[in-house]
Structure formats: structure tokens, C-alpha cells
ChimeraX commands (.cxc) that place a marker at each C-alpha (Angstrom):
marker #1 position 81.43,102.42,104.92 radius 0.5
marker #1 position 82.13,104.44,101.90 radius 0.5
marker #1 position 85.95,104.87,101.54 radius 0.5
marker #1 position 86.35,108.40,99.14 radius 0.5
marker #1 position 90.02,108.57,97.85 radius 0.5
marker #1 position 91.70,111.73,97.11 radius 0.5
marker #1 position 93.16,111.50,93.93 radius 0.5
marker #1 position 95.43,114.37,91.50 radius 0.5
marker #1 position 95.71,112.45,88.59 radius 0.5
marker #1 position 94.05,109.47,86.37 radius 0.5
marker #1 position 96.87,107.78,86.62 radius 0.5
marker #1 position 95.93,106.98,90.21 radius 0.5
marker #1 position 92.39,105.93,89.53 radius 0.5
marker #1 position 92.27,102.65,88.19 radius 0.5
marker #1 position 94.18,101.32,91.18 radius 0.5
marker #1 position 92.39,103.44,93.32 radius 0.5
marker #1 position 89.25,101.34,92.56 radius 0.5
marker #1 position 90.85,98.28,92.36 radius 0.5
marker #1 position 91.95,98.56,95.98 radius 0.5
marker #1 position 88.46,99.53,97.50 radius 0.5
marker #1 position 87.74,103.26,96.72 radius 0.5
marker #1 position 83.60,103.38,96.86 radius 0.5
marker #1 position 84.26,107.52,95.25 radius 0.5
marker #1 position 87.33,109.72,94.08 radius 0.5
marker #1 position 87.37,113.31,94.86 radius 0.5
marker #1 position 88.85,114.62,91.90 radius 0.5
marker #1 position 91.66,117.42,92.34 radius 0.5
marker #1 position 94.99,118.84,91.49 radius 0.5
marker #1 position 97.76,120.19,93.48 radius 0.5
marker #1 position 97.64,117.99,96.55 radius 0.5
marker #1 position 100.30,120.09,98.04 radius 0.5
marker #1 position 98.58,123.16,98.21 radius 0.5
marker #1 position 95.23,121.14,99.93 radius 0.5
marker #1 position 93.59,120.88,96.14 radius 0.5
marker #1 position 92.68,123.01,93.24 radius 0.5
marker #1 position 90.46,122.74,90.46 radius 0.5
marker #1 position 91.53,119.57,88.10 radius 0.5
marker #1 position 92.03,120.37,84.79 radius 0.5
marker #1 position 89.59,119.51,81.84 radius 0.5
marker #1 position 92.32,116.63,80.18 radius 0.5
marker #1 position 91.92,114.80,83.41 radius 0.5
marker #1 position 88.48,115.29,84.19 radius 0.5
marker #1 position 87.29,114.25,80.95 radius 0.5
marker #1 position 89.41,111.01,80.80 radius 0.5
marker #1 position 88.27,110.52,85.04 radius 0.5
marker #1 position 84.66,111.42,85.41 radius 0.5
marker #1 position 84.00,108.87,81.93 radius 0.5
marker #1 position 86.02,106.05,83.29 radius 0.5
marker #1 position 84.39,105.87,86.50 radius 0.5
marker #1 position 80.55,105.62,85.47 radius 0.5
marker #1 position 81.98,102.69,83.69 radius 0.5
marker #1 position 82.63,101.33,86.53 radius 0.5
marker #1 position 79.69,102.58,88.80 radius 0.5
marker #1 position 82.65,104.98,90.36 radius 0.5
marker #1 position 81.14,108.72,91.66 radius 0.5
marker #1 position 83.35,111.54,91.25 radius 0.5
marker #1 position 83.08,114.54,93.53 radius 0.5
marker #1 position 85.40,117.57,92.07 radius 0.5
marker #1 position 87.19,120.40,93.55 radius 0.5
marker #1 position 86.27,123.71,92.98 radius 0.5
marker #1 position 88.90,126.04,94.34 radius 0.5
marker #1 position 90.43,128.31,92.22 radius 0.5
marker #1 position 93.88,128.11,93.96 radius 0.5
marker #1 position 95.53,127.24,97.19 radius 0.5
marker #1 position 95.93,129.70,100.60 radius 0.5
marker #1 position 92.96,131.44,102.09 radius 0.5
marker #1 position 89.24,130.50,101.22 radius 0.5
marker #1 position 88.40,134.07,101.11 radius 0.5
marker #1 position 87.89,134.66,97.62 radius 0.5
marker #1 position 87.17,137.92,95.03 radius 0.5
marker #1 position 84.41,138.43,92.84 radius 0.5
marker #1 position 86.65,137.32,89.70 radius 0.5
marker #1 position 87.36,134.44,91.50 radius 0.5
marker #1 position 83.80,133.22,92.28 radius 0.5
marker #1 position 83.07,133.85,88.46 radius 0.5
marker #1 position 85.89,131.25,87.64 radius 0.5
marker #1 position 84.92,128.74,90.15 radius 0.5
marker #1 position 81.09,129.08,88.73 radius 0.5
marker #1 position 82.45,128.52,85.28 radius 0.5
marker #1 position 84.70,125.26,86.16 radius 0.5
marker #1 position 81.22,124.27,87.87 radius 0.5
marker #1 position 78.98,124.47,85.20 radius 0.5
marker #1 position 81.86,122.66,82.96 radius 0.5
marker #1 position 82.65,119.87,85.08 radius 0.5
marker #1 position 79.11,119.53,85.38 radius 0.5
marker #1 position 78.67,119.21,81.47 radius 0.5
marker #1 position 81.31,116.47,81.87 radius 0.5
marker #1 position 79.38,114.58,83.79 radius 0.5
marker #1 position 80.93,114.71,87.52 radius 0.5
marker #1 position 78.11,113.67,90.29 radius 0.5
marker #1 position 79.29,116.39,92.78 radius 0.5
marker #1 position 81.77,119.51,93.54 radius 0.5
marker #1 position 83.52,120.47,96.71 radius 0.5
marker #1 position 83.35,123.69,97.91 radius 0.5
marker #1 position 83.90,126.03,100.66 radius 0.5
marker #1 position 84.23,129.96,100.94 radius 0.5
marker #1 position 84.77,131.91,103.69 radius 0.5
marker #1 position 84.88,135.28,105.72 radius 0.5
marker #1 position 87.95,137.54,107.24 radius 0.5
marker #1 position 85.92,136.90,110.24 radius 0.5
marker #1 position 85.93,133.36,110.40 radius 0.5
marker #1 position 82.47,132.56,109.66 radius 0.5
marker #1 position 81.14,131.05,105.88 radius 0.5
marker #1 position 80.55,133.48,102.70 radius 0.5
marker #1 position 76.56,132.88,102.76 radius 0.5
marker #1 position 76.57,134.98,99.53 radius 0.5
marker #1 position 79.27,133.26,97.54 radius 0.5
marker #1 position 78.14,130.06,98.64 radius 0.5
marker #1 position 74.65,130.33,97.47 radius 0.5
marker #1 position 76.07,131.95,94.46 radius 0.5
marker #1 position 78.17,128.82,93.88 radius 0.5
marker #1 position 75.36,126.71,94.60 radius 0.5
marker #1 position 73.35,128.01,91.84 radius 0.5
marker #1 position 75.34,126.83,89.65 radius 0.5
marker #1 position 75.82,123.41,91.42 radius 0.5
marker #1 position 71.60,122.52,91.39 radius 0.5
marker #1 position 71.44,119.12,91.12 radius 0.5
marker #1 position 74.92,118.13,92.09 radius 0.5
marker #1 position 76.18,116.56,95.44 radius 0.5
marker #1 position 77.88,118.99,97.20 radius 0.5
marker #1 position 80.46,118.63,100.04 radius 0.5
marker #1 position 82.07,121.81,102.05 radius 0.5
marker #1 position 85.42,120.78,102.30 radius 0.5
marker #1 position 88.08,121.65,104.80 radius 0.5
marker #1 position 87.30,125.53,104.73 radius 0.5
marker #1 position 84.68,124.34,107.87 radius 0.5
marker #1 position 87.78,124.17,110.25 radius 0.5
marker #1 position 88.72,127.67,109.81 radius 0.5
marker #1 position 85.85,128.83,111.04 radius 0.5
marker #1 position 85.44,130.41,114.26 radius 0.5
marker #1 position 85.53,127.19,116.68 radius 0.5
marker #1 position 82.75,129.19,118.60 radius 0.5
marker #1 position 80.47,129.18,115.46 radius 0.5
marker #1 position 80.71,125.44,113.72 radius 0.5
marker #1 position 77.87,123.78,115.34 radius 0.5
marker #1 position 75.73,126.84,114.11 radius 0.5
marker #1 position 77.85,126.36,110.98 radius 0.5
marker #1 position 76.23,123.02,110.82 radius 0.5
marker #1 position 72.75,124.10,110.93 radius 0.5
marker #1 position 73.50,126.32,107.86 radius 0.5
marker #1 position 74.74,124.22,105.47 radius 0.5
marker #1 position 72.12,121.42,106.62 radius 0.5
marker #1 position 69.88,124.75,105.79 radius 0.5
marker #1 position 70.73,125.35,102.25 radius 0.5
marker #1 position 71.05,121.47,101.22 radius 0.5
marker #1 position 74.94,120.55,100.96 radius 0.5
marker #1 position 75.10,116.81,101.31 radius 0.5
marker #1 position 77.90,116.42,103.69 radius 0.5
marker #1 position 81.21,118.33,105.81 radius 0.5
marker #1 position 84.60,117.40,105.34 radius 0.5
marker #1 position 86.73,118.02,107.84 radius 0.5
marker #1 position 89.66,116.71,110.13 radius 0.5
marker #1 position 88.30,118.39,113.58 radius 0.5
marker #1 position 91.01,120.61,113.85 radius 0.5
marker #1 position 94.35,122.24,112.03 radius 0.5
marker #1 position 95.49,119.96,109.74 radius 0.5
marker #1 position 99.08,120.23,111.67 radius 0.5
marker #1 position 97.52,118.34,114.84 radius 0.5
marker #1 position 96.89,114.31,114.04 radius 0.5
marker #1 position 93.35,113.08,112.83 radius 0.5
marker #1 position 93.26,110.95,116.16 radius 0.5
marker #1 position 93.63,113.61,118.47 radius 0.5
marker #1 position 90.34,114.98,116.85 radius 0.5
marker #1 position 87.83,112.23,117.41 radius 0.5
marker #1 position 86.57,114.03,120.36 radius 0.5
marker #1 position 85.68,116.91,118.07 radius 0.5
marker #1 position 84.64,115.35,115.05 radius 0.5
marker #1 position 81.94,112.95,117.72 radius 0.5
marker #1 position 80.74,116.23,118.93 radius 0.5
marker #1 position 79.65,117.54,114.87 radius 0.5
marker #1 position 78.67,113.80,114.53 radius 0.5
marker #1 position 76.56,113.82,117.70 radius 0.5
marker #1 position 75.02,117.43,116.71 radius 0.5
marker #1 position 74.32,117.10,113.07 radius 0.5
marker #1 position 72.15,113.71,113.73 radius 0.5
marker #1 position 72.01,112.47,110.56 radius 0.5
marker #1 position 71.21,115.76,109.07 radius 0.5
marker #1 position 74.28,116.08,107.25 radius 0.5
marker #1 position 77.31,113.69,106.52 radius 0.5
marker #1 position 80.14,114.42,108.57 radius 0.5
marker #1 position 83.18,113.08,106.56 radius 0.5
marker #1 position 86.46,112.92,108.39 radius 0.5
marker #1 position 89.26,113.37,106.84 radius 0.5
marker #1 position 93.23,114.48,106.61 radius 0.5
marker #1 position 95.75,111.47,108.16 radius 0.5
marker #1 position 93.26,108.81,107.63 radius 0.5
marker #1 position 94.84,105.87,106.03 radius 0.5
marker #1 position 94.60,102.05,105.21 radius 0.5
marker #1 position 96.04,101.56,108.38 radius 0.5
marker #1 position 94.36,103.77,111.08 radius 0.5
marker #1 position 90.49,103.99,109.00 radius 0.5
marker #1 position 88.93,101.09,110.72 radius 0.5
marker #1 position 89.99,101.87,113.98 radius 0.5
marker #1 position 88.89,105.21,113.25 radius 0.5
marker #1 position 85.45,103.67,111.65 radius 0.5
marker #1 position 85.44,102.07,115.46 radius 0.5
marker #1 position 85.61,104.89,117.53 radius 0.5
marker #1 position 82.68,107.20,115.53 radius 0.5
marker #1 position 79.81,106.29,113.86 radius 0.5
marker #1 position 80.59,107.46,110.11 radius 0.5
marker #1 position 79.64,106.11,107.01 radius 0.5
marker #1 position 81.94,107.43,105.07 radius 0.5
marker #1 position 85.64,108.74,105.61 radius 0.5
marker #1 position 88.35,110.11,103.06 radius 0.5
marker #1 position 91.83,110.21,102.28 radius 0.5
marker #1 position 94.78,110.03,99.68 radius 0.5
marker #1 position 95.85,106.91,100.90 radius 0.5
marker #1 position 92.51,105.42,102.45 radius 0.5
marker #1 position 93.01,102.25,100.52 radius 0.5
marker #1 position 96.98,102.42,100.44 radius 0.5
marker #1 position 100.27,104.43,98.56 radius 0.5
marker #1 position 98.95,104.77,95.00 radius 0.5
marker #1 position 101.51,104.72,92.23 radius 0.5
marker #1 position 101.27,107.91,90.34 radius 0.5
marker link #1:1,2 radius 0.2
marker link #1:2,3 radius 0.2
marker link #1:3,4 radius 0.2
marker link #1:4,5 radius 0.2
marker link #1:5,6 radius 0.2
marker link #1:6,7 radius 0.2
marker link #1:7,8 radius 0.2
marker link #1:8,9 radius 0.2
marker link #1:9,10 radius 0.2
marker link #1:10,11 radius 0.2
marker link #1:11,12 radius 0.2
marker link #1:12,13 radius 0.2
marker link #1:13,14 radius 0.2
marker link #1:14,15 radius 0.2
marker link #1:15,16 radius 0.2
marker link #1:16,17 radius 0.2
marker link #1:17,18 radius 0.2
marker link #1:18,19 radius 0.2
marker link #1:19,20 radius 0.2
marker link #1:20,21 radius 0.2
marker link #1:21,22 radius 0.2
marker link #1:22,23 radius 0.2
marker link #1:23,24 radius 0.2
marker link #1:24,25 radius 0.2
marker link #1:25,26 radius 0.2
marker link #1:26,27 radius 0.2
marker link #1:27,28 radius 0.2
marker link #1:28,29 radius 0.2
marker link #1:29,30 radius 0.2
marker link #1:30,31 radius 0.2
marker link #1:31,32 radius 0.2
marker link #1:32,33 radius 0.2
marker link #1:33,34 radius 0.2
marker link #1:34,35 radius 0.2
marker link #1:35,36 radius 0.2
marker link #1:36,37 radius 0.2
marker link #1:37,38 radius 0.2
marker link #1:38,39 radius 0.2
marker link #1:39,40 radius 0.2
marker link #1:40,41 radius 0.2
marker link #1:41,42 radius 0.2
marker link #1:42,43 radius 0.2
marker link #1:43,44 radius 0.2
marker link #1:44,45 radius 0.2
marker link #1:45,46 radius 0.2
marker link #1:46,47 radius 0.2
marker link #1:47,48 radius 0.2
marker link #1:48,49 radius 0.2
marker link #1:49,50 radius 0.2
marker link #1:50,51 radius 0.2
marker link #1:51,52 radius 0.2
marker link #1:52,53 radius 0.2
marker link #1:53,54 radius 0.2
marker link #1:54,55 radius 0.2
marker link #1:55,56 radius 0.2
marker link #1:56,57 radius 0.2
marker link #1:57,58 radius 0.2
marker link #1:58,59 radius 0.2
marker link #1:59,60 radius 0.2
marker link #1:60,61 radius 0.2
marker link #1:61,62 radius 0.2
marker link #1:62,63 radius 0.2
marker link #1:63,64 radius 0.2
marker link #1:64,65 radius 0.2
marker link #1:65,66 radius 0.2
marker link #1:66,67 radius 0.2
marker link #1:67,68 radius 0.2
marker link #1:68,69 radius 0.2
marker link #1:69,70 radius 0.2
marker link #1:70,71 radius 0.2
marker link #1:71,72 radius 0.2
marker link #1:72,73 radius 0.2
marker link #1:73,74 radius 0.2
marker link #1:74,75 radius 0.2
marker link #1:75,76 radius 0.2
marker link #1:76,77 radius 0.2
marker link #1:77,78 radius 0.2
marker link #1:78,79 radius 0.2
marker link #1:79,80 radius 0.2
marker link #1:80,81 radius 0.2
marker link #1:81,82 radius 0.2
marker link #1:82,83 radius 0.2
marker link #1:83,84 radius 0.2
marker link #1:84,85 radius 0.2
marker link #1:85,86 radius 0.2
marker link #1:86,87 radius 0.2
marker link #1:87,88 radius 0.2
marker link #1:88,89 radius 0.2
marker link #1:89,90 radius 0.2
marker link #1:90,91 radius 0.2
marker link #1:91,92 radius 0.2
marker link #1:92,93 radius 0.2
marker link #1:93,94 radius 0.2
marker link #1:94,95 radius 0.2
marker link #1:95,96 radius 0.2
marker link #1:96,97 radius 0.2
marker link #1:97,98 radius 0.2
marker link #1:98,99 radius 0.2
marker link #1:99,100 radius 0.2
marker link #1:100,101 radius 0.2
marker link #1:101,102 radius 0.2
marker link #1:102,103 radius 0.2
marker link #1:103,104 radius 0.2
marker link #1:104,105 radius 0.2
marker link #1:105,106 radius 0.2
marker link #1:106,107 radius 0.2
marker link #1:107,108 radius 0.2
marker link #1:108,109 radius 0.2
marker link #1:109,110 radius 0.2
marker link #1:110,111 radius 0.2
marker link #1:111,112 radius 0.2
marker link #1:112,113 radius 0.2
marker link #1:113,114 radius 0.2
marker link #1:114,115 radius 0.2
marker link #1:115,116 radius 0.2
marker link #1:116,117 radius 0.2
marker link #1:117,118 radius 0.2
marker link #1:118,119 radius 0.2
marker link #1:119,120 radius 0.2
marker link #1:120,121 radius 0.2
marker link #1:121,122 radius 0.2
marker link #1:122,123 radius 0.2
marker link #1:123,124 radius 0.2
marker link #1:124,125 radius 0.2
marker link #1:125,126 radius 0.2
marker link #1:126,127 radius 0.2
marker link #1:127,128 radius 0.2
marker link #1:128,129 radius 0.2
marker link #1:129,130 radius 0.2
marker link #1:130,131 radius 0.2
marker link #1:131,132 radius 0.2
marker link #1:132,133 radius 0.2
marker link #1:133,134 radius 0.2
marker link #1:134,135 radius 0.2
marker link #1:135,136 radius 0.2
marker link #1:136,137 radius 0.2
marker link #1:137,138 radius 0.2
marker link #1:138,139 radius 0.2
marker link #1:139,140 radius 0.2
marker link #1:140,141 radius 0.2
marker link #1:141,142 radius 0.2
marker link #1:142,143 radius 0.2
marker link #1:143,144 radius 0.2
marker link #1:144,145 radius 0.2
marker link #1:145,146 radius 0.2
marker link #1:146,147 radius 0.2
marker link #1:147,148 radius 0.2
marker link #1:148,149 radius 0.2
marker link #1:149,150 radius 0.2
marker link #1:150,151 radius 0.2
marker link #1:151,152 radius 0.2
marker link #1:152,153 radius 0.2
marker link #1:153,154 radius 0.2
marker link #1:154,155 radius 0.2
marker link #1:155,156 radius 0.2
marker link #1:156,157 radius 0.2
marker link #1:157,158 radius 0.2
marker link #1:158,159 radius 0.2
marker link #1:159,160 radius 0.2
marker link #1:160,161 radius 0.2
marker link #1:161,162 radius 0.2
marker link #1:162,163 radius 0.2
marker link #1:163,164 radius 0.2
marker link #1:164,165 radius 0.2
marker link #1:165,166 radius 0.2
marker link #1:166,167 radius 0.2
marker link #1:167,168 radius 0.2
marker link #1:168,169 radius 0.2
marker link #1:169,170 radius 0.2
marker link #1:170,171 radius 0.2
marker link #1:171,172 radius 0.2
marker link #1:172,173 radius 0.2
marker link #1:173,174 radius 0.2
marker link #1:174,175 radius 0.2
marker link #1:175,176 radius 0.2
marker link #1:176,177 radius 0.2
marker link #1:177,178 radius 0.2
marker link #1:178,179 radius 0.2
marker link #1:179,180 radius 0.2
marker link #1:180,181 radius 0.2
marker link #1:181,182 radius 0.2
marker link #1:182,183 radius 0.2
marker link #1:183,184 radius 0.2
marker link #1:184,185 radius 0.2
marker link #1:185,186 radius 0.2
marker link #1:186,187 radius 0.2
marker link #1:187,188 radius 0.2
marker link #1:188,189 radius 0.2
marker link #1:189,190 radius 0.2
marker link #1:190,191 radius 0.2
marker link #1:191,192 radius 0.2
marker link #1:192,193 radius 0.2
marker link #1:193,194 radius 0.2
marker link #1:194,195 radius 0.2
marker link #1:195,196 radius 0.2
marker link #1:196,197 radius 0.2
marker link #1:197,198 radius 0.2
marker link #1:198,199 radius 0.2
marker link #1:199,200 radius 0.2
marker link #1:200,201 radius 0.2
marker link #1:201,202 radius 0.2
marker link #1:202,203 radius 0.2
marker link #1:203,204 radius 0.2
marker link #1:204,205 radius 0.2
marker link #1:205,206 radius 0.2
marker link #1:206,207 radius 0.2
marker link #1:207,208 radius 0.2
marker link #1:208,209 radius 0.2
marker link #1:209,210 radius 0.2
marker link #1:210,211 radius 0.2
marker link #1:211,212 radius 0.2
marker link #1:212,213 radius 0.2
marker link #1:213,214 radius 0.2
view
């Protein structure tokens, strides 16, 4: 199972590997969910892990709060994807959204231009949307060719285990169409249990292989 580890800084990296990370998601501000990392420690990141056969998937979200974003906004998220893609990163992670709760097709595929070629994960924006709408959710991003879904299967308040249920149910649905990638409260000590009760290939989290020393 591929174990992607939330990371802020390079500091963190290194160890990060050392300890069993199979991919870092590259971001900043943690506390705010994750923003766009900044070009010092992208370019030190994204170059240290091809040395060590490492992908890097990097955040693209302008700031935290809602996922609804302005035009001006878009334009800087298409910009920090067409430079982090000059520095080499293998994917970005994504996600815009409606005052209605359903995705921003437009912004999205306007995002994705830019992204062609890149993986692409839509991050944790997919639990805000209407409950009612996610499964057709799923057929639209399988649609337009993102890679994978992260998300915890509910509010990130309620506990990752109370969520199985939810996250079986995209599992079940998507069949292999998409990655479902759970994530939010999984660590080195609940992931294989976790790993146990769904059939996942891949789950992430900031301390998925343990407290990292910043």
C-alpha cells in the first residue's frame, strides 16, 4: 500500500522517507488544511526526492477557508501550476467548488489545462459537496481524468474511523475507476487496521509513518 505523507517543510522529508513514505504531498500551512508551498521549498523538495525515486504531489490552493474561489484567484493557482510543474513535481492537488455545494466544472477544467500531463488528486474540497451529489461527483472527475479523491468521508471534526462506512461506499462505487485515498486522522498507529477494514491502495496522512521532527 502506498503510504503518501503530508509534509510543510523539507525539513520533514528526509525522515519522512526514511520511515516508509512511498510519496509526499507537498504543502504549507498545515493549520489552515494546506496552501500552496513556496518556490525555496519546492525547489530544494521536488529535486531531492527523484533522487531518491520519491513522487511529489503539490498543493495548489491559493489560501485557506472556502474552496470557492475568484477569477484572480484561479489565475494564481494556474500560475503556481505551470511553475511547480517547471520544477519538476509529478502531480498537483486540487479542488474548487460551488456556493451550492457541487464542483466548479469550469475552474476545474481551467486548472486542468494547465495540469496536462500531471497526476492530479481532488483533495478534501470532495466532502463539502452536497452528500446527495458525491457518487455523481465520482463519475465526473473519473470523467475528466483526475487520478484519484482524497477525502476523510465526512467533516474533518468527526474521527476517520467513524467514516469507513462512507469511504467503502465511494470505494465500492468508483470500482477501480478512480483512487479513493482516505485521509485526515490516519496515523502509524490506526493505518493498517484501517488498510484492514477497506480495500485501498493507498492512504495519507501527516503522521502516516510517525511524529516527524520539523
Amino acid at each position: 500500500m502506498i503510504k503518501e505523507v503530508c509534509v510543510e517543510n523539507f525539513t520533514m522529508v528526509p525522515e519522512a522517507i526514511a520511515r516508509g513514505a512511498d510519496r509526499i504531498e507537498l504543502c504549507d500551512n498545515l493549520n489552515a488544511g494546506g496552501t500552496t508551498v513556496s518556490h525555496g521549498v519546492a525547489a530544494k523538495t521536488i529535486p531531492y526526492c527523484k533522487t531518491q525515486q520519491i513522487k511529489v504531489m503539490s498543493m495548489i490552493r491559493p489560501r485557506g477557508g472556502n474552496f470557492i474561489y475568484s477569477r484572480d484567484e484561479l489565475e494564481i493557482m494556474k500560475h503556481d501550476i505551470i511553475h511547480l510543474k517547471k520544477l519538476g513535481t509529478d502531480g498537483v492537488v486540487l479542488g474548487c467548488l460551488t456556493d451550492s455545494g457541487w464542483i466548479d466544472e469550469g475552474s476545474i477544467h481551467f486548472l486542468l489545462e494547465a495540469a496536462q500531463g500531471l497526476d492530479i488528486t481532488f483533495h478534501m474540497a470532495f466532502d463539502e459537496i452536497d452528500p446527495q451529489l458525491q457518487l455523481e461527483a465520482i463519475d465526473w472527475l473519473v470523467e475528466i481524468g483526475v487520478n484519484r479523491i482524497l477525502t476523510h468521508g465526512g467533516l474533518m471534526d468527526s474521527p476517520i474511523e467513524k467514516n469507513l462506512m462512507r469511504i467503502k461506499e465511494y470505494l465500492d462505487y468508483a470500482a477501480g475507476r478512480i483512487i479513493i485515498l482516505p485521509g485526515g486522522g490516519i496515523t502509524n498507529k490506526n493505518v493498517n487496521e484501517i488498510a484492514a477494514k477497506l480495500p485501498i491502495s493507498e492512504a495519507h496522512g501527516t503522521k502516516i509513518v510517525g511524529e516527524l521532527r520539523e
